[in-house]
N, C-alpha and C positions, 0 to 999 in steps of 0.2 A: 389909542383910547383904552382904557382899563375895563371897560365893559364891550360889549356890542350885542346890539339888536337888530334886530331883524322886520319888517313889514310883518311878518307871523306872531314874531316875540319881541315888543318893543321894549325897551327899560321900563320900569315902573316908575313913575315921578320921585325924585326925591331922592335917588339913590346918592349915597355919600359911598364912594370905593376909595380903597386906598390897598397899601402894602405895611403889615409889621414881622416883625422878624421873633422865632423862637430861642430859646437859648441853648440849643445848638445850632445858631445861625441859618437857619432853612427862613428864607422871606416870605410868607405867606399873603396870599390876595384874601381881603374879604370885600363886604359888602352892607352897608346897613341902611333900615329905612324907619321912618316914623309910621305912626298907624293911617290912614285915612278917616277914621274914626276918632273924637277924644269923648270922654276920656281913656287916657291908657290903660289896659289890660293887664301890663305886663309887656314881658320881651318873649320871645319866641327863636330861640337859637336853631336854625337847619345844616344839617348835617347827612351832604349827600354820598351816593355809592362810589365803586370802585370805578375809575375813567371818566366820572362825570363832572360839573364846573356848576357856579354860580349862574349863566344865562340860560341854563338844563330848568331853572326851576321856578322863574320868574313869573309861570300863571301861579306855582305856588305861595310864592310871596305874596302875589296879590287879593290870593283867598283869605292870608294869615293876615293884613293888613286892614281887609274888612270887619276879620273880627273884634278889629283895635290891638292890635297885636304891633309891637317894634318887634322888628324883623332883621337877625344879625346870621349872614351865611361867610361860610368861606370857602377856599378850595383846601381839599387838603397836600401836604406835599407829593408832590410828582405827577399832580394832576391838576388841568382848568390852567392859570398863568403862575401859578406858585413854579417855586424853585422845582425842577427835576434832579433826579438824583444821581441820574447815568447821562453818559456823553451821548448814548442814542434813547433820547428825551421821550419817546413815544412809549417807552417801556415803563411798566407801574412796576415800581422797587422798592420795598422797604424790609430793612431787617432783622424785625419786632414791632413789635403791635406797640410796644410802650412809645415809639412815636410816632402814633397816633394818637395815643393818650398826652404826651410833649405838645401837639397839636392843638387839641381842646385846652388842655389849661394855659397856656400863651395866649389864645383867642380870646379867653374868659378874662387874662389878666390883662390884656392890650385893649380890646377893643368894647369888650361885653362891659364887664363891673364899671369902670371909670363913665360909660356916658350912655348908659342903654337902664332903665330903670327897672325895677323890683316889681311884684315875682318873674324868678326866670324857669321859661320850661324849655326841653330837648323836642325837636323831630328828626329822628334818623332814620336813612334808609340805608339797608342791606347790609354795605360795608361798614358804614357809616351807623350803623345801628348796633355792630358787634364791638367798633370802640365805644361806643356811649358805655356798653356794658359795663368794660372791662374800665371805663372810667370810673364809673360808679361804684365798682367795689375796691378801686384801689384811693380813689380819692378823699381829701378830708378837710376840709366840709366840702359834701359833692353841693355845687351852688342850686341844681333843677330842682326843684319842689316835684316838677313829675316829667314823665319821658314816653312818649309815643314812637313806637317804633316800628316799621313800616317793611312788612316781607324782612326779617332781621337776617342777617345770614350766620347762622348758629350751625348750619349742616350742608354741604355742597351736595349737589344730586346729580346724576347723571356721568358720572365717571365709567370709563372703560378698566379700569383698575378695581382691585379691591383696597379701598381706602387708606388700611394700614401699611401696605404696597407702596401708595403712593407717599406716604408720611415720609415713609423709610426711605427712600429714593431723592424727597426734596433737601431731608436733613443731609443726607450724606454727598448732595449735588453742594452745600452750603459748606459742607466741612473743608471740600476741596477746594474751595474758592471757584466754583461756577454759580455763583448765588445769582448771577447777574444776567446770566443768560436767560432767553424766553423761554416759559415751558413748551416744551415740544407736543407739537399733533393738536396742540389750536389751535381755531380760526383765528388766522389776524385781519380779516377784511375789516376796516374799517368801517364804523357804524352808519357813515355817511353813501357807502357803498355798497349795503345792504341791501336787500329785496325787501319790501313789507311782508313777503309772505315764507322769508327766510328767520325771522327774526322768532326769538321765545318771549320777550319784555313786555310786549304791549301789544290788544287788540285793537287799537285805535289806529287806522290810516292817518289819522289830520294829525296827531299829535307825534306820530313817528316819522312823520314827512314834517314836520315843523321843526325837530331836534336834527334830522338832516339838515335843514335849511341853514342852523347855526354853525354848523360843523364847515359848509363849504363856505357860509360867507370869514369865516374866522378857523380856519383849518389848524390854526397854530393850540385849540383848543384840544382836540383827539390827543385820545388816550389810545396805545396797542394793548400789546399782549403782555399780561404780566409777567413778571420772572420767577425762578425758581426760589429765589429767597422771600418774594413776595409769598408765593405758594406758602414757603414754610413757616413764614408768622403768620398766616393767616389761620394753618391747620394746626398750629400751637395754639392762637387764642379761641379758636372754636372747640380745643380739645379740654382747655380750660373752665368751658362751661358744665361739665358731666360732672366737677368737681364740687360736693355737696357744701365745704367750707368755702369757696367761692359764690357760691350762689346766694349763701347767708349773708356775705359782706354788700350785697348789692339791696340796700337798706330808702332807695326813694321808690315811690308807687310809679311804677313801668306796663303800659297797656303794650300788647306785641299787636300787630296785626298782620295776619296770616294772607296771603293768596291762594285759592283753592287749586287751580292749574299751573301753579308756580313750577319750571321745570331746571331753575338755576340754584334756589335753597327749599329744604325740607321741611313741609308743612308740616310732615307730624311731629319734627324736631322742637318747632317753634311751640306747639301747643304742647310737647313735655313739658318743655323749659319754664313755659308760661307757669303750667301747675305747681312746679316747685319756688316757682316765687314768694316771698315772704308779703311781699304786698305787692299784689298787681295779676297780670293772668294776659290769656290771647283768646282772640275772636279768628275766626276767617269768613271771607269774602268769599263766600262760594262763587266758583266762573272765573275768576280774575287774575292775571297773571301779576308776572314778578312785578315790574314799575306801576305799584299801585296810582303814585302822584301823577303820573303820565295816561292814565287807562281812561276805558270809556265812563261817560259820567253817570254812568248806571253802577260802576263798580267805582271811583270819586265820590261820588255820593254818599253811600256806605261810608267810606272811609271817611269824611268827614264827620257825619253820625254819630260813628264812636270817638271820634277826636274831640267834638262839640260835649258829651257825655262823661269824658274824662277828665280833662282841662279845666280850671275852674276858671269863671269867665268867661269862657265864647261862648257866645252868642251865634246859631245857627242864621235865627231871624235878620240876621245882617249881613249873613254871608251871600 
């Protein structure tokens, strides 16, 4: 099957999955749905974090769907059933951020523009939220009218290192051809492995025993530990954001949305980043950790709130 659900997290009716390919041959999964509501709103492109998949976000499709929202998700490479990049497949690897951005605009030209209707906006989380970025300032015409982006990961936190230590270490792990290796002195327990009370993501018991639940019925879905060249695009496009003619090229209206206990990206990074926006800015969610989409519905809520308030077209009363 190209999806799977679970008794916790069923498909949402209506899904159309399939596979298309980028041009540089990476075969990507996505996923799309109609609204439950008509008339149409618009599309709604999701765009998840680092090791997560399509069936991670499936109550969120079903929020986006009430607000009349087509709803077009994919996995991105090396992660969820798309193509993997290394022979030990559990490993997230890529060797620049520009494919990621490869990523989005193949999804946009395959699957989005030809059958998914007008206006289109972005929700990205985390990973998934720092390519939207670096889309938007490098693309032309960027197609989102506007982009919600959710705990964005603009600053890593919590490092045993000092930052530029680690920079320096992942570039020169790349130069010598170990790009491919796992970074050292991570957890790799899988997330399905996890204690609720080991975990930084989520305050929610139901909802992080619900993303276990996918994991063991469909194991082939897990993401490990990223690699060292993963590291190094990563800490190159976040290092790209401090860049002030960068930040000017990112020209669509971008609401960020912060988590106040967030212990994986930097709240106060997000709410620089925000200020120097040309159009757009960030709020936080006081209390709320990193997987906003995943959290309790007291910190959900919130984030719906500002998503209803920024969006043109949703409708709260119908979520």
């Amino acid at each position: 099957m190209i999806l799977t659900g679970t008794s916790e997290n069923p498909i949402p009716s209506g899904a159309d999955a399939g596979f298309f390919t980028t041009d540089d041959g990476v075969k990507l999964r996505y996923c799309r749905w109609k609204p439950a509501n008509q008339p149409s709103k618009g599309t709604l492109c999701l765009f998840a974090g680092r090791g997560e998949f399509i069936e991670k976000h499936f109550e969120t499709v079903a929020d986006l769907r009430r607000r009349g929202f087509h709803v077009a998700v994919l996995d991105w490479r090396g992660q969820g059933l798309s193509d993997r990049l290394l022979k030990e497949r559990r490993r997230s690897h890529i060797r620049h951020f520009r494919q990621y951005e490869s990523d989005v605009k193949a999804f946009l030209a395959e699957i989005v523009l030809p059958d998914c209707p007008p206006p289109f906006f972005a929700l990205g989380h985390s990973m998934g939220a720092l390519a939207l970025l670096h889309y938007a300032a490098s693309a032309r015409p960027v197609w989102f009218q506007r982009m919600v982006l959710c705990s964005p990961m603009v600053k890593l936190t919590g490092k045993s290192l000092p930052m530029p230590l680690i920079r320096l270490l992942a570039r020169l792990a790349c130069r010598v051809g170990l790009g491919g290796m796992e970074i050292p002195g991570r957890s790799g327990t899988p997330a399905e492995l996890q204690l609720f009370e080991d975990n930084e993501v989520t305050s929610d018991p139901v909802r992080f025993a619900r993303f276990k639940g996918i994991l063991e019925a469909a194991p082939e879905l897990s993401s490990g530990k990223p690699t060292l060249g993963w590291l190094n695009a990563a800490l190159s496009a976040m290092a790209a954001l401090r860049q002030e003619e960068f930040v000017r090229r990112i020209e669509s209206p971008v609401l960020m949305i912060a988590a106040g206990r967030d212990k994986v990206v930097s709240r106060r990074a997000i709410e620089h980043l925000g200020a120097r926006l040309t159009l757009g800015g960030a709020v936080t969610i006081d209390g709320a950790r990193h997987d906003l989409l995943n959290e309790q519905d007291i910190y959900r809520d919130q984030f719906w709130a500002a998503f209803d308030a920024f969006i043109p077209g949703s409708d709260r009363d119908q979520a």
